[in-house]
C-alpha positions in Angstrom: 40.3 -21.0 1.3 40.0 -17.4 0.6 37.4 -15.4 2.5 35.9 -14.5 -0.4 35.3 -17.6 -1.8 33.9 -18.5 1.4 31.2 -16.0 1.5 30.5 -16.8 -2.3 29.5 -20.3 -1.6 28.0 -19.6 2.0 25.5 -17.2 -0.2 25.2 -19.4 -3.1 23.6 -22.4 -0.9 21.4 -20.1 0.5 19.7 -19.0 -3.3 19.6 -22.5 -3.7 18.2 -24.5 -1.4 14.8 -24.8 -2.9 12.6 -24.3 -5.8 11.3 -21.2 -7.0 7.3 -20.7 -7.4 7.6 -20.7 -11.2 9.5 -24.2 -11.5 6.6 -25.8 -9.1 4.7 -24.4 -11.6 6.0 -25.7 -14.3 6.2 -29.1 -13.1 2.7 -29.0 -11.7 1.7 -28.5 -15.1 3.8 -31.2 -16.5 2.6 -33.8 -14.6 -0.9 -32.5 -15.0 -0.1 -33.0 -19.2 1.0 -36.0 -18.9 -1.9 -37.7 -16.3 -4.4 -35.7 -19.4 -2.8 -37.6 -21.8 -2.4 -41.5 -19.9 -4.7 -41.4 -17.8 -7.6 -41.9 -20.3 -5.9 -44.5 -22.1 -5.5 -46.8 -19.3 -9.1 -46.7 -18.7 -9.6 -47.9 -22.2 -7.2 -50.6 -21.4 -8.9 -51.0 -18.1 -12.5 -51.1 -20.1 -10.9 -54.1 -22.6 -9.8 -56.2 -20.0 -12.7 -56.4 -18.3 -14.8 -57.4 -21.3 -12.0 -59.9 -22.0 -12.3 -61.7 -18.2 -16.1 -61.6 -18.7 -16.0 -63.7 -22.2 -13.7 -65.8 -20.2 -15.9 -66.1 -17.5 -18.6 -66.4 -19.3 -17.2 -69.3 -20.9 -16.1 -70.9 -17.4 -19.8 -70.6 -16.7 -20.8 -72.7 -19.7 -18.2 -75.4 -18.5 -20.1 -75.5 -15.0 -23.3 -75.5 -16.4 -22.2 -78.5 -18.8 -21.3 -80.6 -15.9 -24.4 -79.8 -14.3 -26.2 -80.9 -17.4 -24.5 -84.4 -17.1 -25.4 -84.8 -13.6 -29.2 -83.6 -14.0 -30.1 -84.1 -17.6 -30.5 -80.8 -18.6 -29.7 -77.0 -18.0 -31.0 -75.6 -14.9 -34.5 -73.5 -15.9 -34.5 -69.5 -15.9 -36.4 -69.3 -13.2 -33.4 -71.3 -10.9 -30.8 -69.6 -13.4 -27.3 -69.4 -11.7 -28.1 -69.9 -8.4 -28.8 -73.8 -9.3 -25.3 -73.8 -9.5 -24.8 -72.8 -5.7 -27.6 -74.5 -4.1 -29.7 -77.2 -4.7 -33.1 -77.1 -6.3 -36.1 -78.5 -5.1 -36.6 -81.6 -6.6 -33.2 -82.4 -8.1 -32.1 -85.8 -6.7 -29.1 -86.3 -8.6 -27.5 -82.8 -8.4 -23.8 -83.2 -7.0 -22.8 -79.3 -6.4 -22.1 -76.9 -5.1 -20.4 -76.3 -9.3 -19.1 -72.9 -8.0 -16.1 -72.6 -5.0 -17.3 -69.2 -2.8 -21.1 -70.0 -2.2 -22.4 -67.5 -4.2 -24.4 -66.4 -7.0 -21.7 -65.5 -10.0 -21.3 -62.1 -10.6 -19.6 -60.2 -13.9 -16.6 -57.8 -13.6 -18.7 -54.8 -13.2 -20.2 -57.2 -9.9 -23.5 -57.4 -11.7 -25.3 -60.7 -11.7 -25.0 -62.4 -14.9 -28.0 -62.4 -16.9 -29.2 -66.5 -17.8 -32.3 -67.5 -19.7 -33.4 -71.2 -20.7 -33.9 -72.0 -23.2 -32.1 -69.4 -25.0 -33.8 -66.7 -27.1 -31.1 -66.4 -29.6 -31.7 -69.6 -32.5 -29.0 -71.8 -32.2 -28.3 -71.6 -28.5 -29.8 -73.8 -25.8 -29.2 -70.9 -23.0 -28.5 -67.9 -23.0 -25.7 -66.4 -20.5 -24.7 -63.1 -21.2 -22.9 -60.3 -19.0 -25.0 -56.9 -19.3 -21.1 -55.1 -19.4 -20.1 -51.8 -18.1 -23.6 -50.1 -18.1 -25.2 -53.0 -16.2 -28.2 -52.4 -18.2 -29.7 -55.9 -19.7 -31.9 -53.8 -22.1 -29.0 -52.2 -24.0 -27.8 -55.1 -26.1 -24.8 -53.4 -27.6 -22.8 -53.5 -24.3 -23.6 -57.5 -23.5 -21.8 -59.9 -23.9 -22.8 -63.9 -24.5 -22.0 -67.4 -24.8 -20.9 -68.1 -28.3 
């Protein structure tokens, strides 16, 4: 090889052997772009799939409660409300749980306690279970969701 070729290439992997300022920059700002523009639409996917596992949940929970309806005659009373499910209540002779697997009190996605009222305040229902949603706030009825 001639020596000046050599000395060309020995020169040349020296300039490049890394990135310049400016194009760290640029992909800095790049990847920034597109995480702005992603980013907030996964959330909102994020946001949807948790309202859909609470309506099925919810709807689990009225399955459970059904069966604890044939063994004890009736829905369990607000004042038990899910935990009847979990642990017996005083009184209840026939009741053949624990309905739920992990010992403890259902809890939404957001892990807030469902909210559970018999008999239901909404005509046509004979309970009311309802998730409070992403705010966790049982007052704000446009973000809960309830048993059909």
């Amino acid at each position: 090889m001639p020596k000046s070729s050599h000395a060309f290439s020995s020169a040349r992997q020296g300039r490049d052997g890394g990135f310049t300022l400016l194009e760290l920059l640029v992909v800095i700002a790049i990847l920034g772009l597109l995480i702005g523009l992603v980013a907030p639409a996964a959330l909102r996917q994020l946001g949807g799939a948790r309202n859909s596992v609470a309506r099925q949940s919810i709807q689990r929970l009225g399955e459970v409660l059904d069966l604890y309806r044939l063994d004890m005659g009736s829905y369990p009373g607000t004042e038990d409300g899910l935990h009847a499910l979990v642990a017996r209540p005083a009184g209840a002779e026939s009741w053949n749980g624990p309905y739920v697997k992990d010992g403890t009190d259902p809890l939404d996605p957001w892990h807030h306690p469902y909210i559970y009222r018999n008999p239901s305040e909404r005509p046509g229902h004979e309970y009311d279970l309802c998730s409070a949603g992403s705010s966790g706030n049982a007052a704000d009825r446009a973000t809960m969701i309830c048993n059909p």
